[in-house]
C-alpha positions, 0 to 999 in steps of 0.5 A, a space after each residue: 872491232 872484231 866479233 867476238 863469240 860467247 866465249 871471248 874468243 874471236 870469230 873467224 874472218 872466214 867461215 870454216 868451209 870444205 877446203 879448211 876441213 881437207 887442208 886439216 885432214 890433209 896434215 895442215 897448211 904446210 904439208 898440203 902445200 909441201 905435197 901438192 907443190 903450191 904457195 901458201 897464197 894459192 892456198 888461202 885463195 882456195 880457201 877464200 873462194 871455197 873451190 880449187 880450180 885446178 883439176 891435177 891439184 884436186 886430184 893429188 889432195 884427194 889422194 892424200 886424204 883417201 890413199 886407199 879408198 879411189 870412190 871417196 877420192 873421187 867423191 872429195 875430188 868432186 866437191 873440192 871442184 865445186 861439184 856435186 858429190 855424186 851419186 849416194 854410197 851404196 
């Protein structure tokens, strides 16, 4: 029997982690697998392991995130990786 939360509701199998945020900010499921050119399955894999270890896919997402801003890609690139982020914003 599954978890349940203090509302009734059902707890998530997988704990919500960077890679669920980003798939959200990035238009869902869907559209950052239509954009990056990759299957649902690799996509619930990322999401499972919580790292994406291909480096042109990391790049094209962050991108989508962050069209205008290359220090945040570059950041969100970073810990998509499994990566720190990097130096502090100044």
């Amino acid at each position: 029997m599954r978890r349940r939360r203090k509302n009734g509701r059902n707890v998530p199998r997988i704990p919500v982690n960077l890679i669920y945020r980003t798939i959200q900010a990035a238009g869902g499921p869907t559209a950052v697998g239509r954009a990056l050119g990759i299957s649902d399955g690799t996509l619930k894999r990322w999401r499972s392991m919580g790292v994406v270890r291909d480096a042109r896919a990391v790049l094209e997402w962050a991108a989508l995130v962050y069209p205008e801003a290359p220090a945040e890609q570059l950041r969100l690139a970073r810990r998509l990786a499994g990566l720190p982020a990097g130096p502090a914003r100044r």
